[in-house]
Structure formats: structure tokens, C-alpha cells
C-alpha positions, 0 to 999 in steps of 0.5 A: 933826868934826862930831858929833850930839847927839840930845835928846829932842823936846818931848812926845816923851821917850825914857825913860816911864814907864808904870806907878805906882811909890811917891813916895819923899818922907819914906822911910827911906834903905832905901825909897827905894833900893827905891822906886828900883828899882821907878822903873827897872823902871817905865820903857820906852824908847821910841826906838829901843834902837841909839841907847843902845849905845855913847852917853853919855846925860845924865839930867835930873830936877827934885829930887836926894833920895837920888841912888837914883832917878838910880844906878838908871836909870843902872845900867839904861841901862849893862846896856842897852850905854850907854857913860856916864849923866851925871845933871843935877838942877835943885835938891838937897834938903838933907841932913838927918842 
């Protein structure tokens, strides 16, 4: 079977986001969930919205905090008709507590 496994061309990402939303560096567990929700909201899809229905989607972000950030923009994609959201983070900022 041959199957299609669409990435985002270099320079052309799916997911932009256009507006300012707060760095959640240094916040309280709370505001980071909130900074989150206002990241998710910032961003626009910019292919075309068939190609998230039915799909499973693999998220990348540099720097896993919290995980808030990633659950929010799964949980967005999945309200959009996205069937699965993986999220893949090249480095894990230590628990402190």
C-alpha cells in the first residue's frame, strides 16, 4: 500500500502563528495553561483545512515545558476533525518540584 505522508515544505509551515502571545518561561503552572490557550488561539492554518480531517498530525516544538502549549494546539487540531495529534520536542526542560 502506498501511502502519503504530506510535511510541511521548508519556509512554508502549516501551523503560523500571527499574533504575539506571552513566553511562558519562569510562570506559574496556571499561566502557562493560560498562556497556552492564548498560543493555540494565535495560530492560523495555513494549507488547506481537508488535509486536517481524518489525518494524524505530528506536532514538533523545540523545548517540552509544561506540555500545556502541545495539549492546546492538539486539543484545537482534534475540534478541527483531526483523527490523532503526536507531539515530538527535541529537549525536555527538567522538573523542578
Amino acid at each position: 500500500m502506498n501511502r502519503a505522508f504530506p510535511l510541511s515544505p521548508p519556509g512554508a509551515h502549516r501551523l503560523v502563528k500571527h499574533a504575539e502571545s506571552a513566553r511562558s518561561a519562569n510562570r506559574t503552572l496556571e499561566e502557562k495553561r493560560a498562556d497556552a490557550t492564548a498560543h493555540a488561539a494565535a495560530l492560523t492554518w495555513t494549507g488547506d483545512i481537508s488535509d486536517i480531517k481524518s489525518a494524524t498530525i505530528l506536532l514538533v516544538d523545540d523545548v517540552f515545558t509544561s506540555g500545556s502549549q502541545l495539549q492546546h494546539v492538539a486539543l484545537r487540531l482534534r475540534a478541527t476533525g483531526a483523527a490523532d495529534v503526536r507531539g515530538l520536542v527535541l529537549a525536555r526542560v527538567p522538573w523542578s518540584g
